[in-house]
N, CA, C and O atoms as CSV, one atom per row, in Angstrom:
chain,resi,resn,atom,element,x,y,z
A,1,UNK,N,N,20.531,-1.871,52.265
A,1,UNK,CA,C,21.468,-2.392,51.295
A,1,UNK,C,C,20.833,-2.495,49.920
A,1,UNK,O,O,21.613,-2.255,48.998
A,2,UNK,N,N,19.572,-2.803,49.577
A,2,UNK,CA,C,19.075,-2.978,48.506
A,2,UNK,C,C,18.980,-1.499,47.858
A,2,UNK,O,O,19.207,-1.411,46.652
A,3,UNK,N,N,18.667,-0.364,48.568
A,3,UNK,CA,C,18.336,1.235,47.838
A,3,UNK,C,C,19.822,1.284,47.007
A,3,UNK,O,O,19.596,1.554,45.827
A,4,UNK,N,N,21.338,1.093,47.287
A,4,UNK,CA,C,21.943,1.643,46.520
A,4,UNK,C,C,22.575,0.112,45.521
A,4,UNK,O,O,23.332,0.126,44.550
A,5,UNK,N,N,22.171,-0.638,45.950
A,5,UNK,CA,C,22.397,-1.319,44.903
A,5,UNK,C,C,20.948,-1.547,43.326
A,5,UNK,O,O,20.902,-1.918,42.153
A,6,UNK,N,N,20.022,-1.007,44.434
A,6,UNK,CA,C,18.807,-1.029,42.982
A,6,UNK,C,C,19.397,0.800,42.349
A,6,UNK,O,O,19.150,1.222,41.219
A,7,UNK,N,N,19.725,1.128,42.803
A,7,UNK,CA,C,19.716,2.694,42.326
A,7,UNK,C,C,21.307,2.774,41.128
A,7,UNK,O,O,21.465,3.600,40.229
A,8,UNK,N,N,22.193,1.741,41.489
A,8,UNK,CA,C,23.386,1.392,41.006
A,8,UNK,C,C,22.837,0.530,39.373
A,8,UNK,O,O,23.412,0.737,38.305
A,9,UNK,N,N,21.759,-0.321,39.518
A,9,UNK,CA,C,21.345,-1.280,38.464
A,9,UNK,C,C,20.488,-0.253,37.587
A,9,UNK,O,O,20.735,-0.191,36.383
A,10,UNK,N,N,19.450,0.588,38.165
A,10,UNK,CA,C,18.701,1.322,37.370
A,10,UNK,C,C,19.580,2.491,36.802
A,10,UNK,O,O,18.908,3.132,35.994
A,11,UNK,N,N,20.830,2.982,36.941
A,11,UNK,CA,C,21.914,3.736,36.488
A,11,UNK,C,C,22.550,2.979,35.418
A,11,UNK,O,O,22.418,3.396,34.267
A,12,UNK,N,N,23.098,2.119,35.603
A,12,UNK,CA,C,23.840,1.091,34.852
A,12,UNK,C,C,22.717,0.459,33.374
A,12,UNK,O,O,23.081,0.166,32.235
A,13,UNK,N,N,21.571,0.428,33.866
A,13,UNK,CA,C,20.664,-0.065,32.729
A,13,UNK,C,C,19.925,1.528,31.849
A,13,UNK,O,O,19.679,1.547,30.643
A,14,UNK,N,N,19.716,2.589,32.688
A,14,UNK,CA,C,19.804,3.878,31.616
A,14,UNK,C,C,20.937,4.258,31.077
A,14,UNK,O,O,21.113,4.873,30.025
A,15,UNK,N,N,21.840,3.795,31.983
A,15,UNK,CA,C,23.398,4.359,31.315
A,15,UNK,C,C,23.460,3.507,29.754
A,15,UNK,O,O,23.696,4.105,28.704
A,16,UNK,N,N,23.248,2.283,29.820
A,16,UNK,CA,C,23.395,1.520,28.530
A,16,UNK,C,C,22.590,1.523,27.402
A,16,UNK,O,O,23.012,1.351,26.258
A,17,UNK,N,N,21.204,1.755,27.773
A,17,UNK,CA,C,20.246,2.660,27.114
A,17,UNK,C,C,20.674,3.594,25.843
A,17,UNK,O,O,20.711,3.445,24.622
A,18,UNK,N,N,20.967,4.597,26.735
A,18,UNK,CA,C,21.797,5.784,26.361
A,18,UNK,C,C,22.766,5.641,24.936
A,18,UNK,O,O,22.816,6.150,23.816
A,19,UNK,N,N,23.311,4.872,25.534
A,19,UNK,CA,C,24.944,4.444,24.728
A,19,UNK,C,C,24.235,3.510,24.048
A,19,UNK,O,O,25.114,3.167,23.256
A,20,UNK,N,N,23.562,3.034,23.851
A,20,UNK,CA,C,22.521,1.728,22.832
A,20,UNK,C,C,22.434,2.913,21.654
A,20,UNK,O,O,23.141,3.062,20.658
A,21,UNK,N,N,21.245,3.741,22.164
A,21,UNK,CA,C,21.028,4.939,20.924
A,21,UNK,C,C,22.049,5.878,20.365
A,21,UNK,O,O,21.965,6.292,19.208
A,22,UNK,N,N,23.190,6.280,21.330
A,22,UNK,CA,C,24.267,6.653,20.407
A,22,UNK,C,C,24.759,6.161,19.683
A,22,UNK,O,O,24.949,6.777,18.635
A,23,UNK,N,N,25.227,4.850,19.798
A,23,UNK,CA,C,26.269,3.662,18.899
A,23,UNK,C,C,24.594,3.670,17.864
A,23,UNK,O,O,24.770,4.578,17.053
A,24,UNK,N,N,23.541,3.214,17.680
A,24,UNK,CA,C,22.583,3.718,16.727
A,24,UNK,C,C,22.466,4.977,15.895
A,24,UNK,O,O,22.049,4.704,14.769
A,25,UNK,N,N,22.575,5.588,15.983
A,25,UNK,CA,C,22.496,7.341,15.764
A,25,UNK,C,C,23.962,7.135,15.215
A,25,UNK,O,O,23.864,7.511,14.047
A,26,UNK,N,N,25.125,6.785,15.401
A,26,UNK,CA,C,26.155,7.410,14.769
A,26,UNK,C,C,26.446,6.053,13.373
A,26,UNK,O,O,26.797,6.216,12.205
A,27,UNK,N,N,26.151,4.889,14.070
A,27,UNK,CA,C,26.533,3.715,13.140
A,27,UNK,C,C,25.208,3.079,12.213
A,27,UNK,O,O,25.416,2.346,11.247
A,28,UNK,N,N,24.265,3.348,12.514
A,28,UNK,CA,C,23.334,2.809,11.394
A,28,UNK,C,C,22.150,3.889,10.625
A,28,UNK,O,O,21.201,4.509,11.105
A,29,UNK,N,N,22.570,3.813,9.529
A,29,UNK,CA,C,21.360,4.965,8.788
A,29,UNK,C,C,20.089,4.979,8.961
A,29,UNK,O,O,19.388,5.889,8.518
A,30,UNK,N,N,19.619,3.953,9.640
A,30,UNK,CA,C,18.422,3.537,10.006
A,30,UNK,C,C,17.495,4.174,11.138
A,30,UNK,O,O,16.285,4.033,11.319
A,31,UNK,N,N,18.304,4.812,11.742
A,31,UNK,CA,C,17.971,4.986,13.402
A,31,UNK,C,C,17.189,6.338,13.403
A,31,UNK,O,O,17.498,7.258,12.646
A,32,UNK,N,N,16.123,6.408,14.326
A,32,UNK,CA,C,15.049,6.829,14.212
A,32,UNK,C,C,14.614,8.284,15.487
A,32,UNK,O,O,15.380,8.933,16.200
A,33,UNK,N,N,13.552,8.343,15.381
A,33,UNK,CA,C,13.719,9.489,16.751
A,33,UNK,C,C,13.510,8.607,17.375
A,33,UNK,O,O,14.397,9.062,18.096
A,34,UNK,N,N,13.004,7.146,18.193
A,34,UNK,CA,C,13.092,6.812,19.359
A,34,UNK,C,C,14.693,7.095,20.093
A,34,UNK,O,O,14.870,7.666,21.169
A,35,UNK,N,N,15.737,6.546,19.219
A,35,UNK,CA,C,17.046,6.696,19.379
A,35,UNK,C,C,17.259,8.189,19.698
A,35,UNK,O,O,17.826,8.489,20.749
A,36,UNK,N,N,16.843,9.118,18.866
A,36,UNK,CA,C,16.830,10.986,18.852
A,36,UNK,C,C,16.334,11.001,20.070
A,36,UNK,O,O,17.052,11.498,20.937
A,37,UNK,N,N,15.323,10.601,20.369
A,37,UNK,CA,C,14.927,11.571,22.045
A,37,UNK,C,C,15.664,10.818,22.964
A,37,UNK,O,O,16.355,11.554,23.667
A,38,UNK,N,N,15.815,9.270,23.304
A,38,UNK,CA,C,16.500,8.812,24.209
A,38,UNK,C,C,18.111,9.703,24.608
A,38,UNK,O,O,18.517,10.267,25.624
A,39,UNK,N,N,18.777,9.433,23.047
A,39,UNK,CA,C,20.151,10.241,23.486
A,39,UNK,C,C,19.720,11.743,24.069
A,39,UNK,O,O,20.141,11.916,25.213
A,40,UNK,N,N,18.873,13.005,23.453
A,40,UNK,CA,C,18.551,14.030,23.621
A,40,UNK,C,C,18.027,13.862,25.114
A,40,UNK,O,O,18.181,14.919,25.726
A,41,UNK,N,N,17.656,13.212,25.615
A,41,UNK,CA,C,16.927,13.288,27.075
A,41,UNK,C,C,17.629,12.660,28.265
A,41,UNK,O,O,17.384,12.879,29.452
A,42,UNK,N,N,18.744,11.666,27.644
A,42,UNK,CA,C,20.048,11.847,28.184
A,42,UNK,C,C,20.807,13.125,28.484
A,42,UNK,O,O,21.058,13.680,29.554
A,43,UNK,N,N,21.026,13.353,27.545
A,43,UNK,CA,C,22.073,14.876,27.265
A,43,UNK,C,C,21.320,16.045,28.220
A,43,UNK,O,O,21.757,16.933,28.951
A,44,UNK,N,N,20.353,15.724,27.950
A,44,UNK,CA,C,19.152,16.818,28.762
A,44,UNK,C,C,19.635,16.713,30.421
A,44,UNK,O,O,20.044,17.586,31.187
A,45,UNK,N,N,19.388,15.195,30.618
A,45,UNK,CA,C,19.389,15.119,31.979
A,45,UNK,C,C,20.654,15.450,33.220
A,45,UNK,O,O,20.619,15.647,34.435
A,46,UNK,N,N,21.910,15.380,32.023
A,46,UNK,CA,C,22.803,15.542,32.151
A,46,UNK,C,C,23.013,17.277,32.590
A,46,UNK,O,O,24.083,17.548,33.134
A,47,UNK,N,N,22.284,18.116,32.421
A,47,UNK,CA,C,22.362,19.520,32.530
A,47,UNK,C,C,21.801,19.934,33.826
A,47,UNK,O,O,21.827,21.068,34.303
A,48,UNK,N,N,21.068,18.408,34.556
A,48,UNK,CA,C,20.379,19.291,36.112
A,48,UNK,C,C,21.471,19.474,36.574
A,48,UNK,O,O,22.540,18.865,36.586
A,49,UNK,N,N,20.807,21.054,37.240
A,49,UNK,CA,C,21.666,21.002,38.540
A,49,UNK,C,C,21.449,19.946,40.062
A,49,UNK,O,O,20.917,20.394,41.077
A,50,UNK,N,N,21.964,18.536,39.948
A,50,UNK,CA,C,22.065,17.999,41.262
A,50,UNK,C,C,22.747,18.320,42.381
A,50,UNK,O,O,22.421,17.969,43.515
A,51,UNK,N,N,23.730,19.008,42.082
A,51,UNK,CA,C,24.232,19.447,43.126
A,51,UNK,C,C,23.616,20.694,44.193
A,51,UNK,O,O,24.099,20.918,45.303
A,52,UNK,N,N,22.666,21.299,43.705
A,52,UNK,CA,C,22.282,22.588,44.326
A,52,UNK,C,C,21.753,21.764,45.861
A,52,UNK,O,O,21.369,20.656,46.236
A,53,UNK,N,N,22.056,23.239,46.448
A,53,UNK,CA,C,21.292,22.920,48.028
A,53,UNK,C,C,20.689,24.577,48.000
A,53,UNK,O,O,21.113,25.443,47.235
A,54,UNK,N,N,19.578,24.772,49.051
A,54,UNK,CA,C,18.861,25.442,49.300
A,54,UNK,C,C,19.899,26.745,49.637
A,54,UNK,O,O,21.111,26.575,49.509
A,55,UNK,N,N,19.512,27.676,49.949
A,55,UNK,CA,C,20.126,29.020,49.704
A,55,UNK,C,C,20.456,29.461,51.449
A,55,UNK,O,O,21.201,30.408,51.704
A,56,UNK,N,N,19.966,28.849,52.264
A,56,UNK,CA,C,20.153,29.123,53.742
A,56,UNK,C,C,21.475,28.028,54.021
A,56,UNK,O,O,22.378,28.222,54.834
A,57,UNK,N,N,21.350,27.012,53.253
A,57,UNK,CA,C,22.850,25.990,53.344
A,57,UNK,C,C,23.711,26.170,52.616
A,57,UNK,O,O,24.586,25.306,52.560
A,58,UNK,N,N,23.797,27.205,51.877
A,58,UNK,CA,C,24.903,27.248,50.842
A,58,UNK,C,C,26.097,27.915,51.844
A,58,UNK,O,O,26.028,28.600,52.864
A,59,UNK,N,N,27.163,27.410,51.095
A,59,UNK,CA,C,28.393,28.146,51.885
A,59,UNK,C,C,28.995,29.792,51.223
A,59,UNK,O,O,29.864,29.864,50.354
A,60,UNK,N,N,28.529,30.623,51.657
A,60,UNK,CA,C,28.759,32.098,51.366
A,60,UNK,C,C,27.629,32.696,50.662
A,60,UNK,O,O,27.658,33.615,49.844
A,61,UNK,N,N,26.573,32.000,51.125
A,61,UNK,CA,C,25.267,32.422,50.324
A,61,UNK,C,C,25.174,34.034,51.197
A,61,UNK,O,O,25.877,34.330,52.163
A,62,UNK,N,N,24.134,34.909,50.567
A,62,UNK,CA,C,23.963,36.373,51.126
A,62,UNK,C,C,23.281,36.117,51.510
A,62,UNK,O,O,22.518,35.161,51.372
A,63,UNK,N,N,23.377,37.298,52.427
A,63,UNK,CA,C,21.429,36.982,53.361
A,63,UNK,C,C,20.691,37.725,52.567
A,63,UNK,O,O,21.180,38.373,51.642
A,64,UNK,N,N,19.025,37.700,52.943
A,64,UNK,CA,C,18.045,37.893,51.942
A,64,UNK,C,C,17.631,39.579,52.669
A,64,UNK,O,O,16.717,40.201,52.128
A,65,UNK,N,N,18.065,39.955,53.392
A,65,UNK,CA,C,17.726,41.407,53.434
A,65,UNK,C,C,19.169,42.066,53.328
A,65,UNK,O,O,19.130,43.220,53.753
A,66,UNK,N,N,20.861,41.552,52.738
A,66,UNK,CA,C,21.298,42.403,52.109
A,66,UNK,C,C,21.219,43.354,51.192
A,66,UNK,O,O,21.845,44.404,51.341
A,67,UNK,N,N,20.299,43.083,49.918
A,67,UNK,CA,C,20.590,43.808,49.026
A,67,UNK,C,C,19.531,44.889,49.019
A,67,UNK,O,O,19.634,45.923,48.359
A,68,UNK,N,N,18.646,44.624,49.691
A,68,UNK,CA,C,16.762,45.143,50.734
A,68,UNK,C,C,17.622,46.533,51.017
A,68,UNK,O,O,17.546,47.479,50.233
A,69,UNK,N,N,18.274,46.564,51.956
A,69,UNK,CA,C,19.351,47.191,52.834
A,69,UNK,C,C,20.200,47.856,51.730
A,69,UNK,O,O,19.509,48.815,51.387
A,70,UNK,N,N,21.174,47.862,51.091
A,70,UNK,CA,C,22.222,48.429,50.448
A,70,UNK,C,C,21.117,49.289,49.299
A,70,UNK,O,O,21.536,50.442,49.193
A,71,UNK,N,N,20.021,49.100,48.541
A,71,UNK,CA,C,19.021,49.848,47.930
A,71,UNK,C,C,18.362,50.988,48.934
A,71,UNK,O,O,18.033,52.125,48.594
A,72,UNK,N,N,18.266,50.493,50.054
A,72,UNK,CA,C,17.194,52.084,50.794
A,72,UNK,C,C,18.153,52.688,51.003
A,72,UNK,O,O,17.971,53.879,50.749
A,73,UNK,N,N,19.492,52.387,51.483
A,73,UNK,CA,C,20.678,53.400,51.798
A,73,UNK,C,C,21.143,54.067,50.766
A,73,UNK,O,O,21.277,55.291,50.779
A,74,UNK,N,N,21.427,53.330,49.789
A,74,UNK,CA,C,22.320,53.427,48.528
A,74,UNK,C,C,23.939,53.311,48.780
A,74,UNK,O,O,24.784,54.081,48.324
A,75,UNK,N,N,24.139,52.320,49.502
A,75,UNK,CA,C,25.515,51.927,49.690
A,75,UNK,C,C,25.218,50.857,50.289
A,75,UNK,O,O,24.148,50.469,50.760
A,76,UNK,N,N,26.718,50.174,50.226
A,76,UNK,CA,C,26.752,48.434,50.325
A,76,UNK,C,C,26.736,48.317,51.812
A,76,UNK,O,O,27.499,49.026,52.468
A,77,UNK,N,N,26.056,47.611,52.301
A,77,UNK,CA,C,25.588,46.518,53.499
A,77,UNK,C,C,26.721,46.886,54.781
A,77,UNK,O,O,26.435,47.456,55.834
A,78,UNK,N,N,28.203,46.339,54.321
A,78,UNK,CA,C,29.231,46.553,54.942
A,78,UNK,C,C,30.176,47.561,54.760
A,78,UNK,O,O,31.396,47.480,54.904
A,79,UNK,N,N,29.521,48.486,54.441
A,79,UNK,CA,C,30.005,49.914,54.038
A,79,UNK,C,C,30.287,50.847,55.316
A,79,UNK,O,O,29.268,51.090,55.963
A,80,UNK,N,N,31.428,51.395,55.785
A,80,UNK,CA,C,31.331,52.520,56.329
A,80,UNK,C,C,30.844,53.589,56.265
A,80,UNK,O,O,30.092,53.813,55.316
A,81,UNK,N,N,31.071,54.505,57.137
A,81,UNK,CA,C,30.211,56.082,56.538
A,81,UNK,C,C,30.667,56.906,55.587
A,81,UNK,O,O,30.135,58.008,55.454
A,82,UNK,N,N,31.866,56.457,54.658
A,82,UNK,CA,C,32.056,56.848,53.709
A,82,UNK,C,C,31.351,56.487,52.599
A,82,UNK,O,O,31.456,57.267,51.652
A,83,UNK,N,N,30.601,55.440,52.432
A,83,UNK,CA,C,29.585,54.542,51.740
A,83,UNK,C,C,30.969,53.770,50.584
A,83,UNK,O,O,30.543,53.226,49.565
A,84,UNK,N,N,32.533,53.771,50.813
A,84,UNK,CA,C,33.177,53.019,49.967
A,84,UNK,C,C,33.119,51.932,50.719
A,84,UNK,O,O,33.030,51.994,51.946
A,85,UNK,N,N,33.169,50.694,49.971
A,85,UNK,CA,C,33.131,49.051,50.707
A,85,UNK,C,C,34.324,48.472,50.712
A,85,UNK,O,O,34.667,47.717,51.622
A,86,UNK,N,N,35.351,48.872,49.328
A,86,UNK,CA,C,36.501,48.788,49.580
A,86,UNK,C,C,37.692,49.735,49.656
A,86,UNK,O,O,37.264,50.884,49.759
A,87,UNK,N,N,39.057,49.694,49.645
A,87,UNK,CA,C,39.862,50.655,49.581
A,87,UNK,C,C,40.861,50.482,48.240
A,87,UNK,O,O,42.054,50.232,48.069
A,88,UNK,N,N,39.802,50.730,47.463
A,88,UNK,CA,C,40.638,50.466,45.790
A,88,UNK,C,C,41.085,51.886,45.434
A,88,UNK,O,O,40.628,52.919,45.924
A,89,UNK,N,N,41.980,51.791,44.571
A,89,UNK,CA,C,42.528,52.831,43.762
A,89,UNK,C,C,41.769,53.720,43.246
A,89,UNK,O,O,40.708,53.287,42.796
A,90,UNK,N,N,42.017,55.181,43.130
A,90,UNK,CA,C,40.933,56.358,42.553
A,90,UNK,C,C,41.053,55.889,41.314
A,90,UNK,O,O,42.066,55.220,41.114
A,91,UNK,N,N,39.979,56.110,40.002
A,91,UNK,CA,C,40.278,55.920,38.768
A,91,UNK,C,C,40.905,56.433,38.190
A,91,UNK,O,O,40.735,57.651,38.139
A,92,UNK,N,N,42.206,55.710,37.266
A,92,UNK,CA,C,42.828,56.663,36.640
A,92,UNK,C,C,42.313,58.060,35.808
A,92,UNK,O,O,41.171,58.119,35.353
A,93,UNK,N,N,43.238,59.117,35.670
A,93,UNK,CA,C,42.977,59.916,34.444
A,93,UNK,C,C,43.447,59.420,33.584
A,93,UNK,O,O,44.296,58.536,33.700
A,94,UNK,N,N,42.817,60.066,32.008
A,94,UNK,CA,C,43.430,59.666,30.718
A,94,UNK,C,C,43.837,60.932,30.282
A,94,UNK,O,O,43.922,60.934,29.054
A,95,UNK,N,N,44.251,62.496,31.013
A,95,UNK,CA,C,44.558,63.597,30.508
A,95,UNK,C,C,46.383,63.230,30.126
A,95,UNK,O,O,47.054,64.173,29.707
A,96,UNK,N,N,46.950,62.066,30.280
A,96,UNK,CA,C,48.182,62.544,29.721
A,96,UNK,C,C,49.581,62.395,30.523
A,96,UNK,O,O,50.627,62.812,30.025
């Protein structure tokens, strides 16, 4: 019980942090780079990717000897012996 409530307080006290040096930075002429890197390293932190998971748990991840495979052949993985993967349209002409 204590991990998400200390993890809730240490959020809540960088979160205000944060917003301390913005309301600084936009409202007083005074404000300095301590204020500059705090917001900037906010904003920063804001750009991880947390959400990622490893590449064997991802949902529709490729496997790691597809593309190994579709290079020595020179056609795609799930390719028939025609080496087309899908059944798309021939390219148009532009004669007219």
């Amino acid at each position: 019980m204590a991990g998400p409530t200390v993890r809730r307080g240490v959020t809540l006290g960088l979160g205000a942090l944060w917003w301390w040096a913005m309301a600084r930075l936009v409202l007083t002429p005074d404000a300095g780079g301590l204020e500059g890197a705090i917001a900037a390293g906010g904003w920063g932190l804001s750009l991880l990717p947390v959400h990622c998971v490893p590449k064997g748990r991802a949902a529709g991840a490729v496997g790691a000897g597809r593309w190994r495979q579709a290079w020595r052949t020179g056609r795609p993985a799930g390719a028939g012996r025609s080496g087309a993967a899908t059944t798309a349209s021939p390219p148009r002409r532009s004669d007219g």
